[in-house]
N, C-alpha and C positions, 0 to 999 in steps of 0.2 A: 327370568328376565336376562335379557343381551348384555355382561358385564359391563359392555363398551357404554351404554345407557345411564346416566345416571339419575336418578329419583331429582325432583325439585331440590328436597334438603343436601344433597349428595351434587349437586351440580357445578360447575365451579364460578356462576355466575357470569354475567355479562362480560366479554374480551374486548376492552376498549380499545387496545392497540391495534388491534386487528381490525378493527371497523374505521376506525382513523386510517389507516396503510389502505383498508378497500377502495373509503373515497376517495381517496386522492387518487387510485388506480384510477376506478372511474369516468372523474374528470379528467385526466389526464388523456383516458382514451375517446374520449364523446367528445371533450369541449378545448382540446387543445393541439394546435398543430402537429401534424405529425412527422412529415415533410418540405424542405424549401426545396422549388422548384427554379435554378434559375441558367441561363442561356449561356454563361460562362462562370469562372471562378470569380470575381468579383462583382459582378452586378446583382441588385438587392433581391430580384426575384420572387415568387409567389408562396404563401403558404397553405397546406391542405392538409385537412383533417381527415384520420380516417374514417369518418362517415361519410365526408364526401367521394374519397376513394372507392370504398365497398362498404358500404352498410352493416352487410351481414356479418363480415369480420367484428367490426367495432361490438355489434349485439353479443359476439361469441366471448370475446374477451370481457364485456363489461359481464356477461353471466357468472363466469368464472370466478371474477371478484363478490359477486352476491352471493356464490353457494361460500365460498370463506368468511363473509359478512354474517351471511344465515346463521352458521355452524359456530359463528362467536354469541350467538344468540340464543341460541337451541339450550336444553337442558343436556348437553353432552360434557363427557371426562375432559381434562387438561390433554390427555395423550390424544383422544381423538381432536381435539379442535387443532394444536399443532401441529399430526398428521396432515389433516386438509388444510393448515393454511403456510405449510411448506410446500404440499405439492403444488397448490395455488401460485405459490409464490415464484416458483420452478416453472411451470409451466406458460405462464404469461411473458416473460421473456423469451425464451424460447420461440412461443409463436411471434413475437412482435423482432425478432429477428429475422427469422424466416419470411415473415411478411415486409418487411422491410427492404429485402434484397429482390424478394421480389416485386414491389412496389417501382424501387430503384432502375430494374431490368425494364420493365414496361413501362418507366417513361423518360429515363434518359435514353433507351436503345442503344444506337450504335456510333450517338454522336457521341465524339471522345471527347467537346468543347464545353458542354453540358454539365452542370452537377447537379446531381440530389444529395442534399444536405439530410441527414436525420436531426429532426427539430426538436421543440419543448416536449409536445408530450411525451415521444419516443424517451427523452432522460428521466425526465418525474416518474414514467412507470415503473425504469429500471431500477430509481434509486428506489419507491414505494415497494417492489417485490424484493430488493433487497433489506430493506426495513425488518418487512415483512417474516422475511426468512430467519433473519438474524432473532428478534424475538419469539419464533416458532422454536427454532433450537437451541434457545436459553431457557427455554421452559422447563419446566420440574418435568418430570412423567407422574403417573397418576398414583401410581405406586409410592411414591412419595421414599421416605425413611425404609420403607418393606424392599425398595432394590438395592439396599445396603446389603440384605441376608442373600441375593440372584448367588449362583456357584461362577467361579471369575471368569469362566467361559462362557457363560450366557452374555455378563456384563461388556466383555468384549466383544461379544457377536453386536451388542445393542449399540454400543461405542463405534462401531465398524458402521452399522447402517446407519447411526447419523449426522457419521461424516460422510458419508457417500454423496450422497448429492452434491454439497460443498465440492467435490473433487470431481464431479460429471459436469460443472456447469463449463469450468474452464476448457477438460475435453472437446464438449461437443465444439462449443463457440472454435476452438482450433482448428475443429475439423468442419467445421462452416468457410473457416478462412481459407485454409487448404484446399478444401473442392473447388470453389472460387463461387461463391453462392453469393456472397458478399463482394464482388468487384464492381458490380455495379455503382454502391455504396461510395459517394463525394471522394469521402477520406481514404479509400482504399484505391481510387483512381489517383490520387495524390503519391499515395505509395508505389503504384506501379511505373507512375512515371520518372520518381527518384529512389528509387530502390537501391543503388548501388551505394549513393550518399546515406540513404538512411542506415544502413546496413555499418557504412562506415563511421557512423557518427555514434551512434551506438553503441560500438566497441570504445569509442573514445569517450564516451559518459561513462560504460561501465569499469574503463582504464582508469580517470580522474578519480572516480568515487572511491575506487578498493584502494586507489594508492593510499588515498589520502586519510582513512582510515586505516591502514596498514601505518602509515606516520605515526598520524597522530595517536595511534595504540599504543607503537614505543616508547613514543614520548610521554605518552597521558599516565601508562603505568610506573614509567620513571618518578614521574613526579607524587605521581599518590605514594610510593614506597617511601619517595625520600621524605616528602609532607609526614609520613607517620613517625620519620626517626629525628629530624628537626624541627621546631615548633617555627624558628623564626625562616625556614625557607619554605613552608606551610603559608606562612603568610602571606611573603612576598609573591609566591607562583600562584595561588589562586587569587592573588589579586589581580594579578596581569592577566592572567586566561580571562578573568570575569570580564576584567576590564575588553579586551579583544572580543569577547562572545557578543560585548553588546555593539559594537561598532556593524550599522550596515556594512554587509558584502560589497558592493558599491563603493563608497568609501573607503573598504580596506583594501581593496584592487589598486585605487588613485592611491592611498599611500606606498604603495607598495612599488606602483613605475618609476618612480623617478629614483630610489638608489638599486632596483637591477637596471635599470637602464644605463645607471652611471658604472656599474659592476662591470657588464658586458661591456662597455666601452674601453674601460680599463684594462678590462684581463681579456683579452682576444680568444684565449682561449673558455672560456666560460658563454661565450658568444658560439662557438664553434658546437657547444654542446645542447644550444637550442635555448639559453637563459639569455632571459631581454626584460625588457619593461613590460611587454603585453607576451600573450601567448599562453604555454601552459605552465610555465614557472610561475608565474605570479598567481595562478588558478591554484595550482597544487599549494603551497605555501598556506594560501588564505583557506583553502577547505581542512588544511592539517591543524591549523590552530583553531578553527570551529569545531573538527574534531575531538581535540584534546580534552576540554570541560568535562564530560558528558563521564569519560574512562577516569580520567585523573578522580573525578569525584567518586565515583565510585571503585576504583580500587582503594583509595584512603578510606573508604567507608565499613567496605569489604574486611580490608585487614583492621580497621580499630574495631571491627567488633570479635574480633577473636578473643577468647576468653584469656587471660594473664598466664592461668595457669598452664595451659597448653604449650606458651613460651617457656613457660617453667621447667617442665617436663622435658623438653625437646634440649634445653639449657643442662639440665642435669645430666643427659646420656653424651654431651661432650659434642652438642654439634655447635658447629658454627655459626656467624649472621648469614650467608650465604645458605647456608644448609636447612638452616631454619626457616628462610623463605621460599625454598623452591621446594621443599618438603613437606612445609605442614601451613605457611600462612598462604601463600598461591594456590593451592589447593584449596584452602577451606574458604577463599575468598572467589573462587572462579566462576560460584555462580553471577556473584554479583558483577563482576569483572563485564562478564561477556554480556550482562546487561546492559553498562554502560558501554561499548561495545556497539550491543543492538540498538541503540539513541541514536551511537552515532551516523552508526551506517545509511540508517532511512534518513536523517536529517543531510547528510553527503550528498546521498540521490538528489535530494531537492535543491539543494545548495547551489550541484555542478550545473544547474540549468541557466545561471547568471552569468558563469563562464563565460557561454557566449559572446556574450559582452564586450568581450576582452581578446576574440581570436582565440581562445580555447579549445573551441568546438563542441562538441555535445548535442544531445537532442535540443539545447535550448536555440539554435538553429533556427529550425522550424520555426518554435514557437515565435522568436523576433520577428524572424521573415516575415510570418501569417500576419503579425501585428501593423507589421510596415506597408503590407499590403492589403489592407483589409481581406484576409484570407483566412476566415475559419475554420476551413478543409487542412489548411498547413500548421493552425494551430494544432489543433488536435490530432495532428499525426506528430505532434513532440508531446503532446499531454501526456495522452494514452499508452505510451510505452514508458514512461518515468509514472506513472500511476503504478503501473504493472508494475514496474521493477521496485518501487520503496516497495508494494504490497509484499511480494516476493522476497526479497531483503529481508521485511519483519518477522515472515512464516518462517524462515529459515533459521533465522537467529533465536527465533522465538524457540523452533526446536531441538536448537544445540543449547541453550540456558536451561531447557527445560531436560536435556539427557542428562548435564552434568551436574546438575541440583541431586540431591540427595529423595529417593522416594519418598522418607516420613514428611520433606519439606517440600515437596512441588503442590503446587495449586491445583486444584481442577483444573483438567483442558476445556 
């Protein structure tokens, strides 16, 4: 018998999650707009399903979802059902991409006044085969405990093919963008018309976020150092961070205009160097102290749990406080460091988008604009690149925490 088969007793029983993720695919694609069709960028316009677009599309995609449904139902292993309901989950996007730019081509044309919106169902399917995916690749393999014994080069070969797709999907989508397959698509005629803004705006989110993180780093470790060698200035600076972390952004902007505004009036020179009440002094300030929490906590956490004796040691061969910290407690604290670190950074990203606000600049840009305008095309061309960029942030941080951890102590990837 076909290993891949398993016996009734041997089966791994009904995959709920994956028949949950089906339906909604489903629905998503039978019973829910796919398309807003409308004559300019603010007028309310029509919605259309892809059954009314093409039929046989909708039939192929909702198929799709029933052989992943089927296959959660069948008497088959855990490796094969997460096999097909990754590929499943891969491939429905994909097409509804591709179907979409072309959907977008053949009915906005070649009016440039025109948009096609991608609507409700087009999101729900995306996030359902994301779902989808993410629970297909958390899955055991079938082997279970027996892929502990694999030789480390199998293990890696298997590690390699199941992140691969994770690392195709952004690929291809790039190279969707770049052919221009997707111009047609509302939010990408958005982008071609302000392109040079967005480009620029961009650099000034991802300018604000790293300074302000790069700040608030020096100052957050400051403070965790000295918080471990003082009790009573332990107290006092995590009281004030806390206190600052909870104040809306918003409010700490307003507090923040009226003494740089009195500064800059003051010292002429401090005007000359771009500090005011609004703009990106008051931006960076307020994203440096949301930063700081997140490092300061966890470097004091980092080094209090270093073992005594290791101070001891280090004390006995004649080194100094200096010596002892950039030697043996920075070190053995850095994983956690750079953890807090990775808090802060994706919280920045989301943070700088308030800026706006204020004349700072950033993708939150768009996103106000769209809002002012009833322009959802111009929201989501400020969403969707601060999405991408915290996701990015995280991967990034996420894999320098995890080079500088020690092998016996990193977690599963």
């Amino acid at each position: 018998m076909n290993e891949r088969l398993a016996t009734p007793a041997a089966a791994a029983g009904v995959d709920l999650r994956t028949i949950v993720f089906a339906a909604i695919g489903i629905i998503a694609v039978l019973a829910l707009p796919f398309v807003r069709v409308r004559p300019n960028r603010v007028a309310d316009g029509v919605l259309q399903l892809i059954v009314q677009l093409d039929p046989p599309a909708a039939v192929g995609l909702a198929l799709i979802w029933l052989a992943a449904a089927g296959c959660a139902v069948a008497p088959l292993s855990a490796q094969v059902r997460g096999r097909v309901t990754a590929a499943a989950s891969l491939l429905v996007p994909f097409l509804m991409i591709l179907y979409a730019g072309a959907v977008c081509r053949r009915l906005g044309g070649s009016d440039p006044i025109a948009r096609i919106s991608l609507s409700t169902g087009f999101w729900i399917t995306m996030l359902a085969s994301y779902a989808a995916f993410i629970s297909a690749s958390a899955r055991p393999a079938a082997g279970g405990p027996q892929d502990a014994t694999r030789p480390g080069v199998l293990r890696r070969r298997s590690a390699i093919l199941r992140r691969l797709p994770a690392v195709a999907v952004p690929v291809v989508l790039a190279a969707m963008l770049l052919s221009g397959l997707l111009d047609p698509v509302s939010v990408m005629r958005e982008f071609s018309v302000q392109k040079n803004v967005f480009f620029a705006e961009t650099g000034t989110h991802a300018a604000l976020s790293g300074a302000a993180v790069l700040i608030g780093g020096v100052i957050g470790v400051a403070i965790g150092v000295l918080a471990l060698r003082r009790a009573v200035f332990r107290r006092v600076a995590f009281f004030i961070v806390n206190i600052v972390q909870t104040i809306p952004s918003l409010a700490l902007f307003g507090l923040l205009i009226l003494p740089l505004a009195a500064l800059s009036t003051r010292f002429p020179l401090l005007h000359s160097w771009g500090i005011s009440g609004i703009g990106r002094a008051p931006a960076l300030i307020a994203l440096s102290f949301y930063a700081m929490l997140p490092i300061a906590r966890n470097t004091y956490t980092g080094l209090e749990q270093i073992p005594a004796s290791l101070r001891d040691a280090g004390k006995g061969m004649g080194m100094t406080h200096g010596q002892l910290l950039a030697r043996v407690e920075v070190p053995l604290a850095l994983p956690l460091i750079l953890a807090g670190v990775r808090t802060a950074a994706v919280q920045s990203v989301g943070n700088t988008v308030v800026t706006a606000l204020i004349g700072a600049g950033g993708l939150g840009v768009f996103i106000f604009q769209g809002l002012g305008q009833f322009a959802s095309d111009m929201i989501l061309l400020g969403t969707l690149p601060v999405i991408a960029m915290a996701v990015l942030t995280d991967m990034l941080m996420g894999g320098l925490v995890r080079a500088v951890t020690p092998k016996p102590l990193r977690e599963p990837a």
